[in-house]
C-alpha positions as CSV (number, residue, x, y, z in Angstrom):
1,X,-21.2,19.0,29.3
2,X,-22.5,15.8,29.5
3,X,-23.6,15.1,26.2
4,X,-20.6,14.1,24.0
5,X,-20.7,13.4,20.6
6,X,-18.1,10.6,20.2
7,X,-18.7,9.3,16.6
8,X,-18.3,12.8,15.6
9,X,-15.0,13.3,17.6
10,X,-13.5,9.7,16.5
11,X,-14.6,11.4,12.5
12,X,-12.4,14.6,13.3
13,X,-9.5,12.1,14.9
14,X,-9.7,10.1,11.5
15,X,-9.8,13.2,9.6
16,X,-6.4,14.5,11.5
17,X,-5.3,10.7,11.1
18,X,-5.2,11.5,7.9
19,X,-2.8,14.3,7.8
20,X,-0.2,12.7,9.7
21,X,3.6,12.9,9.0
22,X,4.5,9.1,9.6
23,X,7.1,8.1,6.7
24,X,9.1,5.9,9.3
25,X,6.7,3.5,11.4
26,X,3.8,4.1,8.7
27,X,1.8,4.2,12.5
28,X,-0.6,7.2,11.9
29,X,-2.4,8.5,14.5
30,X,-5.7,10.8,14.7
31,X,-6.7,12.5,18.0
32,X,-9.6,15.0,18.7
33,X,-11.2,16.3,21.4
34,X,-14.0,18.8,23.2
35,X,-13.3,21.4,24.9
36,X,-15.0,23.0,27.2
37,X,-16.5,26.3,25.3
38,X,-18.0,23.2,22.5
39,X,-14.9,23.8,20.2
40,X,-13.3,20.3,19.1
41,X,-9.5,20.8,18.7
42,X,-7.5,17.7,16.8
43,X,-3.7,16.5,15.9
44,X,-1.6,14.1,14.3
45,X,1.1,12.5,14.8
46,X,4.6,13.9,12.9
47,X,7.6,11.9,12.6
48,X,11.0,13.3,12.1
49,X,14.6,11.2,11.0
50,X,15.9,12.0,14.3
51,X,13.1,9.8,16.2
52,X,13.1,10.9,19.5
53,X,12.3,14.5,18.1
54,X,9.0,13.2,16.4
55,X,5.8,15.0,17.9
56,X,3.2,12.4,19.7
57,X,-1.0,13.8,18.1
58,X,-1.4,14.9,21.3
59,X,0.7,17.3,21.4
60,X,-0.3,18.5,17.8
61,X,-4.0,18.4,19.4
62,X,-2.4,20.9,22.7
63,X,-1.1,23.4,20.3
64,X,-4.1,23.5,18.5
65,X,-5.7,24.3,21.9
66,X,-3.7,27.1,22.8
67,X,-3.9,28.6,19.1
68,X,-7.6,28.6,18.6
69,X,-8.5,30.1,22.2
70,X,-7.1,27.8,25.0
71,X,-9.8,26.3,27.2
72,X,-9.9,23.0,28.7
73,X,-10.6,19.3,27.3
74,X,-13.7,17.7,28.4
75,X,-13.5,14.3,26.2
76,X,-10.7,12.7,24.3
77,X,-10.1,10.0,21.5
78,X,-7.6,8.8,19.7
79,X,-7.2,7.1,16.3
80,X,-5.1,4.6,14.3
81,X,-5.0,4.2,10.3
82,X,-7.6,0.9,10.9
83,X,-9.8,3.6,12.5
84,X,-9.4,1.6,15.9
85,X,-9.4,3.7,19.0
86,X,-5.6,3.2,20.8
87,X,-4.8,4.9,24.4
88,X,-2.4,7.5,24.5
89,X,0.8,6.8,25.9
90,X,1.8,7.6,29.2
91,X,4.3,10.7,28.4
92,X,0.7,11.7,26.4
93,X,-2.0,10.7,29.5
94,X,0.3,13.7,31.2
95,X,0.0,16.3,29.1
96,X,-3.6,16.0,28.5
97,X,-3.9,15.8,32.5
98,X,-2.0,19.5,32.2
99,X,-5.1,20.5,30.2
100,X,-8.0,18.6,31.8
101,X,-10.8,19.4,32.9
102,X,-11.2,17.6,35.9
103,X,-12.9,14.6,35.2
104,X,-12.3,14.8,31.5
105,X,-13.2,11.6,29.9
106,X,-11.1,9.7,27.3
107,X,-12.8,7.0,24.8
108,X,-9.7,3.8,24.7
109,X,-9.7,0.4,24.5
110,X,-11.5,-0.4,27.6
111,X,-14.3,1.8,27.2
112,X,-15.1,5.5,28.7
113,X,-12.7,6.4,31.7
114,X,-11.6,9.5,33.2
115,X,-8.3,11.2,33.3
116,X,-7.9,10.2,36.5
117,X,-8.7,6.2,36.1
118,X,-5.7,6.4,33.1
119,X,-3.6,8.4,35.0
120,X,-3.7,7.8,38.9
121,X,-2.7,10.3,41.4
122,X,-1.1,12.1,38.7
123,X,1.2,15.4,39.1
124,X,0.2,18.2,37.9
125,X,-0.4,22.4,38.2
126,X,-2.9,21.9,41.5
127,X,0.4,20.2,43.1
128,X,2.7,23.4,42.2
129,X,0.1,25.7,43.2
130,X,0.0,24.2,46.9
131,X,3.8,24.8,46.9
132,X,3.7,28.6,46.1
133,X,1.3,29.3,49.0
């Protein structure tokens, strides 16, 4: 899949963005992305009193992967209330490496850059499975 739509996935980030839980900061957040059967999955972010606890739109976008069919993510972007695209944090850059497909590509503030250029010699399931051979 080379041909990826990204005004159409920053629309469905803003659209999630929209949704978010985010009484505290006020710091909504948006993110969508493409996976690799042509689905596009989103989240938002969702704050809780207890701050630590509050769940990143990442990892509202993951569950949404695993609840509509699983799959892999082929292109990423994230969204702010200004509609600005923002790069996901590091704790976030690793859980979408968990669920990459290798070379996904992420839209941030630098332009178009894979997984791997936002998240260098990352860890992740190809290390463990070299460990259980």
């Amino acid at each position: 899949m080379t041909d990826i739509d990204w005004d159409e996935l920053r629309a469905v980030a803003t659209e999630a963005m929209h949704r978010a839980y985010a009484p505290y900061s006020r710091y909504q957040v948006g993110a969508a992305a493409l996976v690799s059967d042509g689905r596009i999955v989103s989240g938002c972010n969702v704050e809780n009193a207890s701050y630590g606890v509050g769940l990143c739109a990442e990892c509202a976008l993951v569950g949404d992967l695993h609840m509509s069919g699983g799959g892999q993510l082929v292109a990423f972007v994230c969204v702010n209330k200004e509609g600005q695209t923002i790069m996901p944090c590091g704790r976030c850059r690793q859980l979408l490496n968990e669920f990459a497909l290798p070379g996904m590509l992420l839209e941030t503030v630098s332009g178009i850059r894979t997984i791997d250029e936002v998240l260098p010699d990352a860890f992740g399931p190809r290390d463990l499975e070299e460990v259980s051979r």
